[in-house]
N, CA, C and O atoms as a printed pandas DataFrame, in Angstrom:
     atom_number atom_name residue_name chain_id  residue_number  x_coord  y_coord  z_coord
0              1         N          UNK        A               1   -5.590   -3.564  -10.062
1              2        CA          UNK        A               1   -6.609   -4.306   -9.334
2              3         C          UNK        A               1   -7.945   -4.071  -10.038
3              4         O          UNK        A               1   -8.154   -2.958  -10.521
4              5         N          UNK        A               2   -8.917   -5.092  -10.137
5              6        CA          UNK        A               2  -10.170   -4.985  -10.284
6              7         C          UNK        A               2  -10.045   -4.597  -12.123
7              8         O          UNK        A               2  -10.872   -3.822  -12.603
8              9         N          UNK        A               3   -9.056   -5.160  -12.929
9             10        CA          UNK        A               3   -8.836   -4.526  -14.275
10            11         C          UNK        A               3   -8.540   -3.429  -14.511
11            12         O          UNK        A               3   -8.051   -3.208  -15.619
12            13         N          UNK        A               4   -8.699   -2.466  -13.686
13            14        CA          UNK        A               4   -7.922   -1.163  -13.765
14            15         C          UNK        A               4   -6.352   -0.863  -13.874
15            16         O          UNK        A               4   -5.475   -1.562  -13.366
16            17         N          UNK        A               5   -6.156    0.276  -14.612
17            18        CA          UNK        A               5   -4.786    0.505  -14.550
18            19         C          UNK        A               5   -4.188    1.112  -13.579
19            20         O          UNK        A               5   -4.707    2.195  -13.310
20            21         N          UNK        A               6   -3.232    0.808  -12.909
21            22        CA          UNK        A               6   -2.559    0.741  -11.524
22            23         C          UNK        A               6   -2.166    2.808  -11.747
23            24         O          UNK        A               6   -1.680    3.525  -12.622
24            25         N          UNK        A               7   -2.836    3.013  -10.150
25            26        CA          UNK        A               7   -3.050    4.448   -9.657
26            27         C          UNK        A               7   -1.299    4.506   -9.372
27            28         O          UNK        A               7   -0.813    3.375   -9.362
28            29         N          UNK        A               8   -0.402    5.509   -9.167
29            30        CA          UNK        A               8    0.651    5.854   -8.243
30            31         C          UNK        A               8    0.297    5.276   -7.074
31            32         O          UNK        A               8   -0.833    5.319   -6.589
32            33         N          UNK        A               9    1.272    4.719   -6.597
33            34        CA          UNK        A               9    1.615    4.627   -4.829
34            35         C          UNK        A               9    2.133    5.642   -4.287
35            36         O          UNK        A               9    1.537    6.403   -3.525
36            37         N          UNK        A              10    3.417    5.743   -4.675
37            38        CA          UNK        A              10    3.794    7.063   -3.998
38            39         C          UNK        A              10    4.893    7.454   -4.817
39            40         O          UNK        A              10    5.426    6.715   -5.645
40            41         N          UNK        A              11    5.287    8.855   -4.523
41            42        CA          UNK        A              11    6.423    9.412   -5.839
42            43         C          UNK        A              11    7.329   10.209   -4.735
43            44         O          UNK        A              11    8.468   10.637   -4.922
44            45         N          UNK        A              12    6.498   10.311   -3.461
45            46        CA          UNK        A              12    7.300   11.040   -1.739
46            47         C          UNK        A              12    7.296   10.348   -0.738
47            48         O          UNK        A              12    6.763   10.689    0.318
48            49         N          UNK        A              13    7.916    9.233   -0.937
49            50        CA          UNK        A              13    8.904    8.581   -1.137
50            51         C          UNK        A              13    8.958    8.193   -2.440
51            52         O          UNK        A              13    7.890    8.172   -3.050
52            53         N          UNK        A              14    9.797    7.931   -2.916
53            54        CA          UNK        A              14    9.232    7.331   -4.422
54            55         C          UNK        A              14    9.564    5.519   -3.985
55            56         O          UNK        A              14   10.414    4.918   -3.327
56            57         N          UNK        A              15    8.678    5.258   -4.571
57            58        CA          UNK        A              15    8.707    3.776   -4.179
58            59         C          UNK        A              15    8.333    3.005   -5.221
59            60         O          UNK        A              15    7.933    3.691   -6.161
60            61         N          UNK        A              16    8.303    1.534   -5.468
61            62        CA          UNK        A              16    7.785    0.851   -5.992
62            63         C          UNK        A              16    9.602   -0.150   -6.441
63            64         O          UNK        A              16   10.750    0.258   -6.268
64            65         N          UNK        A              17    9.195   -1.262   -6.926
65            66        CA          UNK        A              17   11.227   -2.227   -7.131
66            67         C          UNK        A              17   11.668   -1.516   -8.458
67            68         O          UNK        A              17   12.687   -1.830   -9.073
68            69         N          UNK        A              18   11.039   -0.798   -8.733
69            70        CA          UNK        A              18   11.938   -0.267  -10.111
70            71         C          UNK        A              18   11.832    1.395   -9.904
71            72         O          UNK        A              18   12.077    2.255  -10.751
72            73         N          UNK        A              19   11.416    1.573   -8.593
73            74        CA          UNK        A              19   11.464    3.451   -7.861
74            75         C          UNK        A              19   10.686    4.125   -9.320
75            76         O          UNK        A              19   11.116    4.858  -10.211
76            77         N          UNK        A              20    9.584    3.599   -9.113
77            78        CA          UNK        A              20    8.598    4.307  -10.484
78            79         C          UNK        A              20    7.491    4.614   -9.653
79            80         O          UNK        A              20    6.432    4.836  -10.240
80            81         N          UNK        A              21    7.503    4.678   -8.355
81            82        CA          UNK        A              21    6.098    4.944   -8.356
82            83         C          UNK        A              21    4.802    4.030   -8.080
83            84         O          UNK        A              21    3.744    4.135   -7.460
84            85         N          UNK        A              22    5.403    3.156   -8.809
85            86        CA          UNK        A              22    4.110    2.034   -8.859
86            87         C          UNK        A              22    4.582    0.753   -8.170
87            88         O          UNK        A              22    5.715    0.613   -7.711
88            89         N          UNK        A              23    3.530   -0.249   -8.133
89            90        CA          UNK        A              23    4.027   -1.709   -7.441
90            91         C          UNK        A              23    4.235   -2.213   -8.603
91            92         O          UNK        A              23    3.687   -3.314   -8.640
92            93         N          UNK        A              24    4.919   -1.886   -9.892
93            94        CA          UNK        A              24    5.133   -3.020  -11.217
94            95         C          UNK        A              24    5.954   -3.641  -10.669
95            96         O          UNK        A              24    6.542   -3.350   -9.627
96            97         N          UNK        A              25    6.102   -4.809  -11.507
97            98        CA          UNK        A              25    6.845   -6.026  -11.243
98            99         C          UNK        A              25    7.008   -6.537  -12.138
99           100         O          UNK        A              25    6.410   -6.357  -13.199
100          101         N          UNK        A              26    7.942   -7.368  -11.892
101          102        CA          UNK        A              26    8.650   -8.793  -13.260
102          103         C          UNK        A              26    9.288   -9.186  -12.510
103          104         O          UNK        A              26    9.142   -8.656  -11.408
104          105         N          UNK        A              27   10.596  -10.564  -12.634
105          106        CA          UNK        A              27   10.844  -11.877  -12.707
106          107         C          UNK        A              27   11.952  -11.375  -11.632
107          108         O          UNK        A              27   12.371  -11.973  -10.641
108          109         N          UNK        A              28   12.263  -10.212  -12.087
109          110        CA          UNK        A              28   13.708  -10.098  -10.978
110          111         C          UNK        A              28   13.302   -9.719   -9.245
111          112         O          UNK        A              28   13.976   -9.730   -8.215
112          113         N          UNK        A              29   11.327   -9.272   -9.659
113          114        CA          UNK        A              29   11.372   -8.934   -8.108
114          115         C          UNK        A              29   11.205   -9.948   -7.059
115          116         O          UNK        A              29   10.297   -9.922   -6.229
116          117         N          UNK        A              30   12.082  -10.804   -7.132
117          118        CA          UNK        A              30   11.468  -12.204   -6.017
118          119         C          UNK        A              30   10.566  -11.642   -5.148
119          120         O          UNK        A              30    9.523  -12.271   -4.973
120          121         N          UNK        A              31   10.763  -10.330   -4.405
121          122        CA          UNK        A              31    9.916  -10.377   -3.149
122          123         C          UNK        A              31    8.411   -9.870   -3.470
123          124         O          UNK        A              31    7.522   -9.729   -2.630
124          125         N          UNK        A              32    8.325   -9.660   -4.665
125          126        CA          UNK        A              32    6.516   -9.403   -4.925
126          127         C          UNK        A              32    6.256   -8.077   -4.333
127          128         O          UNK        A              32    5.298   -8.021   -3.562
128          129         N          UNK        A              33    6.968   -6.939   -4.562
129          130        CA          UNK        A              33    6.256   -5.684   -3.882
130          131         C          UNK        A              33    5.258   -4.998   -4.572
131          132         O          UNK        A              33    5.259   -3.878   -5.083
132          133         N          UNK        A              34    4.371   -5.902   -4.495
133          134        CA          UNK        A              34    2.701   -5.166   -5.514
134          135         C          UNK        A              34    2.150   -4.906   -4.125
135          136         O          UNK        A              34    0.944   -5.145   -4.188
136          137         N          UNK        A              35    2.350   -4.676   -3.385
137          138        CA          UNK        A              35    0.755   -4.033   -2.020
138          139         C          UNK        A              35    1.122   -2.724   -1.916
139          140         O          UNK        A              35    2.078   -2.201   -1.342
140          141         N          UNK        A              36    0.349   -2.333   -2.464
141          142        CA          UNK        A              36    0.352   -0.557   -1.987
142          143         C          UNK        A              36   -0.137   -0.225   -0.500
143          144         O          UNK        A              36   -1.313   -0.004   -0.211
144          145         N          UNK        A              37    0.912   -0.220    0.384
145          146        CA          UNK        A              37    0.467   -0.107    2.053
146          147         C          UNK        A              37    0.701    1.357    2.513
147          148         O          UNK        A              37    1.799    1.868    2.296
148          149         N          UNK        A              38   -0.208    2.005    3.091
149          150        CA          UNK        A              38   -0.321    3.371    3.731
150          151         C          UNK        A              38    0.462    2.711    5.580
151          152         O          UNK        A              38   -0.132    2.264    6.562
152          153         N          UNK        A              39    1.653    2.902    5.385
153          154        CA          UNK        A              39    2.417    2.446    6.826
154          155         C          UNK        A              39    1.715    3.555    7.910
155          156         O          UNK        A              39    1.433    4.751    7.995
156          157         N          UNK        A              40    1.626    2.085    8.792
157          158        CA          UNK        A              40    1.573    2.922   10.321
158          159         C          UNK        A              40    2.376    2.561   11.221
159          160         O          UNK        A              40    2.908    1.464   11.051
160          161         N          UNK        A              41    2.770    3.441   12.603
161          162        CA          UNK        A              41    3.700    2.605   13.119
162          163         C          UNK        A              41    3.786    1.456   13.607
163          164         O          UNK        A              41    4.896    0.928   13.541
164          165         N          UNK        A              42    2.968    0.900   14.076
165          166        CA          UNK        A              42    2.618   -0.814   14.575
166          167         C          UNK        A              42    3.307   -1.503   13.427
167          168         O          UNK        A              42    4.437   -1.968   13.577
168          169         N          UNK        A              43    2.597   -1.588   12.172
169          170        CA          UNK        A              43    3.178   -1.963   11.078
170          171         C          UNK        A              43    4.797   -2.101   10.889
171          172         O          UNK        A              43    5.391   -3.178   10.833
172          173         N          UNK        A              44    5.483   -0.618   10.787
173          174        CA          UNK        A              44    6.855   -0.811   10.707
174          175         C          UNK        A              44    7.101   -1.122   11.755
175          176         O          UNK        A              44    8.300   -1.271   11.519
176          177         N          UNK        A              45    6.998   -1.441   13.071
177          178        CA          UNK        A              45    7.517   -1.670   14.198
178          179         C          UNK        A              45    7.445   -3.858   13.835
179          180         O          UNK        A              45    8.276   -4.764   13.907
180          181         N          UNK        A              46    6.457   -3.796   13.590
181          182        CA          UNK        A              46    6.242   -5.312   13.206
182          183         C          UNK        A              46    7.106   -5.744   12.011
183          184         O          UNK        A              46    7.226   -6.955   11.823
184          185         N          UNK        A              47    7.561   -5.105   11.397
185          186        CA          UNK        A              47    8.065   -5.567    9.994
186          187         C          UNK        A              47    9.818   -5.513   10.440
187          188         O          UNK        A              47   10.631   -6.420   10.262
188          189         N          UNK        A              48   10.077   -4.115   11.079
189          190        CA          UNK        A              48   11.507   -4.490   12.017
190          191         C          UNK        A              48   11.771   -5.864   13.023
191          192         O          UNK        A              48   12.819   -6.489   13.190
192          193         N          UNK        A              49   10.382   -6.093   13.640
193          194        CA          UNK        A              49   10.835   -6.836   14.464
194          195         C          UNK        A              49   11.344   -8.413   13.846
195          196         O          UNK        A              49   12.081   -9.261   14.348
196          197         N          UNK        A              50   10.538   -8.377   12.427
197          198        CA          UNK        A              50   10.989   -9.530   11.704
198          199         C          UNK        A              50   12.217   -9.346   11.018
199          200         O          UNK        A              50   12.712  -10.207   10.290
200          201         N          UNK        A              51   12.741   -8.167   11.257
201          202        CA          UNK        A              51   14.328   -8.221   10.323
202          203         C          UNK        A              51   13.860   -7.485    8.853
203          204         O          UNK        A              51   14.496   -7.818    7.853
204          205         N          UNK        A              52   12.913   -6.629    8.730
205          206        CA          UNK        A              52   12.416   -5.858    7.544
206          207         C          UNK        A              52   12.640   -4.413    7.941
207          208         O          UNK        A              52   11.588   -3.774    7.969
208          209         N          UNK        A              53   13.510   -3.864    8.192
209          210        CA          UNK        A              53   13.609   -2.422    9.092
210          211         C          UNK        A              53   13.254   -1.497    7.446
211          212         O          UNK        A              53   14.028   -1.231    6.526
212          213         N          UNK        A              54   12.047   -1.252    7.582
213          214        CA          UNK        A              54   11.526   -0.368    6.903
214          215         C          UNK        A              54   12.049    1.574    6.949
215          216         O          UNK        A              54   12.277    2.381    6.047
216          217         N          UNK        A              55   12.063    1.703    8.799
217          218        CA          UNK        A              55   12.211    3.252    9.432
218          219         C          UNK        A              55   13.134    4.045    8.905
219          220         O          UNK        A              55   13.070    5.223    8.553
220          221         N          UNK        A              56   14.435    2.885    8.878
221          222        CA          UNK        A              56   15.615    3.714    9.079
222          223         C          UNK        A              56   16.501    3.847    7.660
223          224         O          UNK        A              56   16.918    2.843    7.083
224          225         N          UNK        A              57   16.702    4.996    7.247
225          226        CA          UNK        A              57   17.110    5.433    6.060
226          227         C          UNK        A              57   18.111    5.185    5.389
227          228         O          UNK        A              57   19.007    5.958    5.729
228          229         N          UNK        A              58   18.459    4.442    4.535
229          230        CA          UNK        A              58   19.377    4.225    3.495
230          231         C          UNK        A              58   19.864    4.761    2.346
231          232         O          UNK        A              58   19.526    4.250    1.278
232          233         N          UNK        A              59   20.794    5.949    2.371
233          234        CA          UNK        A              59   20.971    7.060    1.315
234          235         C          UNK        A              59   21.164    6.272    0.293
235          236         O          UNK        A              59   20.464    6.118   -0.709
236          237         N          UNK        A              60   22.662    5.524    0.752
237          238        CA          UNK        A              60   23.057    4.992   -0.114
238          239         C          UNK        A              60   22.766    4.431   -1.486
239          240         O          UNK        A              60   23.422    4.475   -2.527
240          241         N          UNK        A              61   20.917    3.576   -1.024
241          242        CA          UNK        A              61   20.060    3.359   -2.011
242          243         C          UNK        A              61   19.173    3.884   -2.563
243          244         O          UNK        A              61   18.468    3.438   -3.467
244          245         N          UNK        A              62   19.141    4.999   -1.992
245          246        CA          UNK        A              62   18.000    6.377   -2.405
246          247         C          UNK        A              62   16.639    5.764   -1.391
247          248         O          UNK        A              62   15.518    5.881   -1.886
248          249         N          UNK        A              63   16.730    5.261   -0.297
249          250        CA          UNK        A              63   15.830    4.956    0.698
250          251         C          UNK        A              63   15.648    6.153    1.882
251          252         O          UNK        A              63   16.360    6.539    2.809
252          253         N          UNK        A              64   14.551    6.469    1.452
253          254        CA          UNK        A              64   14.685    7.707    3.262
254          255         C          UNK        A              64   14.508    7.376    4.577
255          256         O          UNK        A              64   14.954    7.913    5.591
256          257         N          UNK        A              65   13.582    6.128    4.383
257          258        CA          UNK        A              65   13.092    5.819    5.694
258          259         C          UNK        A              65   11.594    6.266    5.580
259          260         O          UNK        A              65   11.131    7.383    5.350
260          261         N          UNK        A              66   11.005    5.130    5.795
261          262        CA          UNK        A              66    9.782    5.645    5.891
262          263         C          UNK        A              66    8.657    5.891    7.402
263          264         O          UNK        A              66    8.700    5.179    8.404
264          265         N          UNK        A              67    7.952    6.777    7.245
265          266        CA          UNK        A              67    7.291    7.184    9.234
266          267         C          UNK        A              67    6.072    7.116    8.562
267          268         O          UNK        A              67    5.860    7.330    7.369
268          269         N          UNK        A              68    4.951    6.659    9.818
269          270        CA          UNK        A              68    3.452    6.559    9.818
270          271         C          UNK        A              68    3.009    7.327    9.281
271          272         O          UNK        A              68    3.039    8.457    9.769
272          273         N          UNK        A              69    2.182    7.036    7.620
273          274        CA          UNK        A              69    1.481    7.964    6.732
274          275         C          UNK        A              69    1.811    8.218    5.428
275          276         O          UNK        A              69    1.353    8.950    4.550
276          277         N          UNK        A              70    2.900    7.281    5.529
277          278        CA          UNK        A              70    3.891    7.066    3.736
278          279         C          UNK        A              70    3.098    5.848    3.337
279          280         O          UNK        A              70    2.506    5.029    4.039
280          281         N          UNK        A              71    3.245    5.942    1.957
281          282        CA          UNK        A              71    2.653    5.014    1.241
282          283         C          UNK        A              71    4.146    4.110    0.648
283          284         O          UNK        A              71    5.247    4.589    0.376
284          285         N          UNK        A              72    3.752    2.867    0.590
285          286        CA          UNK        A              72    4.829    2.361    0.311
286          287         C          UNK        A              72    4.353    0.787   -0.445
287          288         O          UNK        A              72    3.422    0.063   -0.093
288          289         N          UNK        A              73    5.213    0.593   -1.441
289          290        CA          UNK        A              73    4.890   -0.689   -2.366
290          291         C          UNK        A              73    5.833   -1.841   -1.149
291          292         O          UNK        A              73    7.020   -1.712   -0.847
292          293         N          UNK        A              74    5.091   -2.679   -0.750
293          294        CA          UNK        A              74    5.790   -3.649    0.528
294          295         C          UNK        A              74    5.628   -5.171   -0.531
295          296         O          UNK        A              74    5.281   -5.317   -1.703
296          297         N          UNK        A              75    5.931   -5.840    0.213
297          298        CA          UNK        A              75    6.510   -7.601   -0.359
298          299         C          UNK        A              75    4.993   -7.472   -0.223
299          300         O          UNK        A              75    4.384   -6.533    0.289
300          301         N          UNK        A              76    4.487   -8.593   -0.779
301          302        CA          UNK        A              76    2.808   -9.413   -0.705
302          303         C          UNK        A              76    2.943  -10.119    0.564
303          304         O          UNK        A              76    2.270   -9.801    1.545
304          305         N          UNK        A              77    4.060  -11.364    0.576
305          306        CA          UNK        A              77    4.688  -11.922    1.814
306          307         C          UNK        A              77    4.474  -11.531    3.139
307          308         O          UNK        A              77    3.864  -11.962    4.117
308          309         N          UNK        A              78    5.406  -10.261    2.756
309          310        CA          UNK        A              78    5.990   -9.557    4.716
310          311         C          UNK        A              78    4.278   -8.912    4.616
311          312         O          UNK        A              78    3.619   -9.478    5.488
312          313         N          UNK        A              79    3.566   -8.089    3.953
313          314        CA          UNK        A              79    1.980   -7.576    4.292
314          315         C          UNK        A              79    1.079   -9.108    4.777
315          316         O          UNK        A              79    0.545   -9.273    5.875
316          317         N          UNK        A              80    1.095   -9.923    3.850
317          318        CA          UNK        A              80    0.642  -11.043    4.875
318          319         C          UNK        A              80    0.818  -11.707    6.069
319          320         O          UNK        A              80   -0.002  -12.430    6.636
320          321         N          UNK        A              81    2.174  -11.360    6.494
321          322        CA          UNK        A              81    2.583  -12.302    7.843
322          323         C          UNK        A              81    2.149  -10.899    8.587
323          324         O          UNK        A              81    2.137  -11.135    9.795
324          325         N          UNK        A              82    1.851   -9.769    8.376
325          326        CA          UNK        A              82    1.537   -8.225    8.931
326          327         C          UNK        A              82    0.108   -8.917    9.576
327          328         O          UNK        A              82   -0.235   -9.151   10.735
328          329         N          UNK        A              83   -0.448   -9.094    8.467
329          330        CA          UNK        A              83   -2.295   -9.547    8.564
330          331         C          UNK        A              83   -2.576  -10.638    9.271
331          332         O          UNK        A              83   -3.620  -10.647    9.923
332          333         N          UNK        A              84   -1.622  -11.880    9.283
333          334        CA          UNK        A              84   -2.104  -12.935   10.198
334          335         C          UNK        A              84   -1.243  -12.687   11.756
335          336         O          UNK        A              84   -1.314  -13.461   12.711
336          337         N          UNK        A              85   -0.530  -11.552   11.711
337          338        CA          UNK        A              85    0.043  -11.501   13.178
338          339         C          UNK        A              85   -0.846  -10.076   13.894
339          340         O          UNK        A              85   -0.666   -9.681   15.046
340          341         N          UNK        A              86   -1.863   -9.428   12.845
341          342        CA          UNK        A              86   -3.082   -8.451   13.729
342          343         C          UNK        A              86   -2.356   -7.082   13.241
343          344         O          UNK        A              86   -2.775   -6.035   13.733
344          345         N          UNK        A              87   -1.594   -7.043   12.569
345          346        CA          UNK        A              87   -0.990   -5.458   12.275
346          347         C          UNK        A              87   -0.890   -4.863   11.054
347          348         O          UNK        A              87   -0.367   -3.775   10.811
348          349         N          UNK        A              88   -1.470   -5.703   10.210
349          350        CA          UNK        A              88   -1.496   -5.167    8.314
350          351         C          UNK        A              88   -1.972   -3.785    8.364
351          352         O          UNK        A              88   -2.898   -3.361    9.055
352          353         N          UNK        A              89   -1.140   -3.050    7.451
353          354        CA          UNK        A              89   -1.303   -1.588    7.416
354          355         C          UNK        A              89   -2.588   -1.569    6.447
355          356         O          UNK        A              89   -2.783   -2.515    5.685
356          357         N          UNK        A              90   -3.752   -0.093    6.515
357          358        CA          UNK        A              90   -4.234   -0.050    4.875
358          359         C          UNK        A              90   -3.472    0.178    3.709
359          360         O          UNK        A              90   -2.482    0.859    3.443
360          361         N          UNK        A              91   -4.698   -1.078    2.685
361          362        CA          UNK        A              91   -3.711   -1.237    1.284
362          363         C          UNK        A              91   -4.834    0.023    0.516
363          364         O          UNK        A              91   -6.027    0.167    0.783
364          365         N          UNK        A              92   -4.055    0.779   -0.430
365          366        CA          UNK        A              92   -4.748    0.988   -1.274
366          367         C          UNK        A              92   -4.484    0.891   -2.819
367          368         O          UNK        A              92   -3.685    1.298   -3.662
368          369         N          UNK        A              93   -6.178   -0.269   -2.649
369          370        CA          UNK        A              93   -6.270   -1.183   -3.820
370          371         C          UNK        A              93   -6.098   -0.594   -5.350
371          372         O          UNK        A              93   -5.801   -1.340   -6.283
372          373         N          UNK        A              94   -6.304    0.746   -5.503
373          374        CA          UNK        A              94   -6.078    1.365   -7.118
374          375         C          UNK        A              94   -4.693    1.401   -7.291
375          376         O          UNK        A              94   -4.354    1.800   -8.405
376          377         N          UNK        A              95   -3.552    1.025   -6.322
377          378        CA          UNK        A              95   -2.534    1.243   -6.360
378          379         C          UNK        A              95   -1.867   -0.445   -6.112
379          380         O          UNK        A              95   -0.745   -0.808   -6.464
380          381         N          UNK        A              96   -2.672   -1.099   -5.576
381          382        CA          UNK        A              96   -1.308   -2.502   -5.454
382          383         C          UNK        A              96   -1.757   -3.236   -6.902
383          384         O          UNK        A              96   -2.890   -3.056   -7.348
384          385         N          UNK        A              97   -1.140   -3.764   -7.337
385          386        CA          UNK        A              97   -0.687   -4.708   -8.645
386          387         C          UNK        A              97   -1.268   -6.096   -8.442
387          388         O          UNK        A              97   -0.839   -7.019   -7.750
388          389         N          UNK        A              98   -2.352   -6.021   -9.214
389          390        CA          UNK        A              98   -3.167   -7.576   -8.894
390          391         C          UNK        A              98   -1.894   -9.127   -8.517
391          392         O          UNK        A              98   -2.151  -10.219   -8.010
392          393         N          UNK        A              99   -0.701   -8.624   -8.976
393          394        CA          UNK        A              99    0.094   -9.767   -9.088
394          395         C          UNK        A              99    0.130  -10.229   -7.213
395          396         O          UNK        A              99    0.743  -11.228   -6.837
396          397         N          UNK        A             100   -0.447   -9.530   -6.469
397          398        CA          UNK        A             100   -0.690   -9.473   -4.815
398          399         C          UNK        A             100   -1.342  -10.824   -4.769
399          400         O          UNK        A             100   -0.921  -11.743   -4.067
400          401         N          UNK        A             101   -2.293  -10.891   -5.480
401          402        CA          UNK        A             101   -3.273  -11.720   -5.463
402          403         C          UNK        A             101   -2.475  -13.283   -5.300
403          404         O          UNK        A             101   -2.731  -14.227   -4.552
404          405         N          UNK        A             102   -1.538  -13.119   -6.212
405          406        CA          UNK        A             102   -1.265  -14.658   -6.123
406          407         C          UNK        A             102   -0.635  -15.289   -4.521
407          408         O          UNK        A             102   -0.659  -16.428   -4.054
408          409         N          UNK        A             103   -0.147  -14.124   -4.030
409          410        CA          UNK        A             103    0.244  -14.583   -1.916
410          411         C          UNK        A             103   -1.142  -14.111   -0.995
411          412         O          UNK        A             103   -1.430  -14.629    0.084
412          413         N          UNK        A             104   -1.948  -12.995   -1.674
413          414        CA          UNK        A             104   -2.618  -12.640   -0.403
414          415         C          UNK        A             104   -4.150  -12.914   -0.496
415          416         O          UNK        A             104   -4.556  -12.233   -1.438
416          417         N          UNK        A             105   -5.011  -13.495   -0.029
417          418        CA          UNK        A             105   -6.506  -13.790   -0.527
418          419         C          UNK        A             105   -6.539  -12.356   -1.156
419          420         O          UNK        A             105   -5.452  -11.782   -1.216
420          421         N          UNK        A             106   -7.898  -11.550   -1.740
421          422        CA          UNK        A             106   -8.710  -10.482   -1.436
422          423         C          UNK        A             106   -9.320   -9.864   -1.052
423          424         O          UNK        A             106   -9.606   -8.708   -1.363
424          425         N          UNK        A             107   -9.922  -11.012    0.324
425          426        CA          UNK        A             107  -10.463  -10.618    1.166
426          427         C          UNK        A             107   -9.866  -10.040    2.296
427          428         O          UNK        A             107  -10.537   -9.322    3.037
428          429         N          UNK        A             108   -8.504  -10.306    2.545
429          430        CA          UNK        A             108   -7.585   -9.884    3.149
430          431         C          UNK        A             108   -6.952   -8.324    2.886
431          432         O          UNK        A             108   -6.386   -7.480    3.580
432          433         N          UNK        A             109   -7.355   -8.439    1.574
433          434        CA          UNK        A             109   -6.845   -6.777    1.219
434          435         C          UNK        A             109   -7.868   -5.691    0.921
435          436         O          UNK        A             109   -7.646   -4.480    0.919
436          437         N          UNK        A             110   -8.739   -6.151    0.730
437          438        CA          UNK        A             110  -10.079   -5.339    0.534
438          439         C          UNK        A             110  -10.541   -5.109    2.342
439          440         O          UNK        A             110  -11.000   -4.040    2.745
440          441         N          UNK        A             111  -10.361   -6.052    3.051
441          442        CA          UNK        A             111  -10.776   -5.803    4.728
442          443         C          UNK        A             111  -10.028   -4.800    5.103
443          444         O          UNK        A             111  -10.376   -4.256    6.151
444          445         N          UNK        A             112   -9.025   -4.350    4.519
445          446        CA          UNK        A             112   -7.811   -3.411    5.214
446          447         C          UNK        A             112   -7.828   -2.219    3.984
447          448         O          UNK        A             112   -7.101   -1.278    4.303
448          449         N          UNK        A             113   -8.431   -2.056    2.768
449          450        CA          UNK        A             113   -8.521   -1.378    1.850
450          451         C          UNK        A             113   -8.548    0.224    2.768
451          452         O          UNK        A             113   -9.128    0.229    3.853
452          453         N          UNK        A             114   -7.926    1.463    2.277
453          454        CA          UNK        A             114   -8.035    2.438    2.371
454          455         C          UNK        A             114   -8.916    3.511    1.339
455          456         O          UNK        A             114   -9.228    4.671    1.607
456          457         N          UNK        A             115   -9.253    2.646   -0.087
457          458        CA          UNK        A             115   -9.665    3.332   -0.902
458          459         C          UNK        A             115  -11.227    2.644   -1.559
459          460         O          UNK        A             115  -11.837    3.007   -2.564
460          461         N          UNK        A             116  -11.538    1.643   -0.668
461          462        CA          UNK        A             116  -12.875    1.181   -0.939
462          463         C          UNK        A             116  -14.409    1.468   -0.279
463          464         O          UNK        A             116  -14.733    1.202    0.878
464          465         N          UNK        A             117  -15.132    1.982   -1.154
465          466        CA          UNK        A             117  -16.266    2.606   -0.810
466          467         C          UNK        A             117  -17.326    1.115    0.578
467          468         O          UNK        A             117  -17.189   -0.103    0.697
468          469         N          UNK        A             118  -18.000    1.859    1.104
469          470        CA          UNK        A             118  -18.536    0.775    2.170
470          471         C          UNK        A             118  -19.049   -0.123    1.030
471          472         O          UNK        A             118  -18.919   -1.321    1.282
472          473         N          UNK        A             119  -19.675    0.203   -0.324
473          474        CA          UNK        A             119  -20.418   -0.998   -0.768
474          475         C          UNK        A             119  -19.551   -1.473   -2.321
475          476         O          UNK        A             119  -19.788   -1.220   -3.503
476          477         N          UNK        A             120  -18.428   -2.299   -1.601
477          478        CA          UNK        A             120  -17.553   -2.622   -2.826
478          479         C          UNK        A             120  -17.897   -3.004   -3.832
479          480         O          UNK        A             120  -17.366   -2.521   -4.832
480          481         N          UNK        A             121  -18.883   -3.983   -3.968
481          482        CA          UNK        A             121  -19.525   -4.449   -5.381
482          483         C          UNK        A             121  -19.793   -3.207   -6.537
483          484         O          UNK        A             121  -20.202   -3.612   -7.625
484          485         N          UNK        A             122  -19.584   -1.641   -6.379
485          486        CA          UNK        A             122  -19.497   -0.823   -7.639
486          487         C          UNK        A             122  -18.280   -1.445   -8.478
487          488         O          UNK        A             122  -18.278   -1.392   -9.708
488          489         N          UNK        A             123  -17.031   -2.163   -7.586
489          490        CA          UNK        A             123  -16.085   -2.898   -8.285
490          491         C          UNK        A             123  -16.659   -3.371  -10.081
491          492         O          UNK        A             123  -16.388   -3.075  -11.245
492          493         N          UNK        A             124  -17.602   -4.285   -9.294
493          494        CA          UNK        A             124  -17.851   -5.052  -10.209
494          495         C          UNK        A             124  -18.528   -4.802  -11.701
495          496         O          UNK        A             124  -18.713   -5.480  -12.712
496          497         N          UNK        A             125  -18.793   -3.455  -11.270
497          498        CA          UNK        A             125  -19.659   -2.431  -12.669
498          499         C          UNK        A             125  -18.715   -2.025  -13.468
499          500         O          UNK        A             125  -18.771   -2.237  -14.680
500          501         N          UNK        A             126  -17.863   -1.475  -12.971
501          502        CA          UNK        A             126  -16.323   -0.898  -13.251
502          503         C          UNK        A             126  -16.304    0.169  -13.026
503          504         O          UNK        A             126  -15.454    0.783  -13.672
504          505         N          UNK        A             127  -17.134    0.986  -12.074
505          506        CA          UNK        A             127  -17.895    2.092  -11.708
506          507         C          UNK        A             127  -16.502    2.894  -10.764
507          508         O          UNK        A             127  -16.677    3.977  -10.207
């Protein structure tokens, strides 16, 4: 984001579509998981109720389940239908993958930002 090179999301859980850590992406990830979202429970409770059961753990795939306070690389998609239904978790922006941009405004993710100072325009310095 913002030309910077993409921070870790998380490595406890390890997350990201290629379990690196990061929201990278390419062609195979149809679902766009560039948003680096700090889950809360409203959030996963909202994302189950759409048939996205985030909570509940999947060994099988090396999934633990994630609880309020994990960071997690989520679809661009399912974080937007989060934001227009009142429950988008904070994103934090050194960590989601500008490729977000192409489903979610920025104003949408910077309003919910966890890692942006009150006067965002240092963005723009590269500060």
């Amino acid at each position: 984001m913002f030309g910077e090179p993409l921070e870790v999301c998380s490595l406890e859980p390890l997350t990201g579509f290629y379990r690196d850590g990061f929201t990278n992406t390419g062609p195979e990830d149809i679902g766009s998981h560039t948003v680096c979202a700090v889950v809360t429970a409203e959030f996963l409770e909202h994302q189950r109720s759409i048939g996205n059961d985030l909570s509940t753990p999947h060994p099988q795939f090396g999934f633990p389940g994630l609880k309020p306070g994990d960071r997690w690389g989520v679809c661009a998609g399912r974080w937007l239908q989060a934001y227009h239904d009142g429950v988008a978790a904070p994103v934090v922006l050194k960590a989601t993958n500008e490729a977000a941009l192409s489903a979610v405004p920025i104003e949408a993710l910077t309003e919910h930002a966890a890692d942006v100072p009150d006067d965002p325009s240092v963005f723009a310095d590269g500060d």
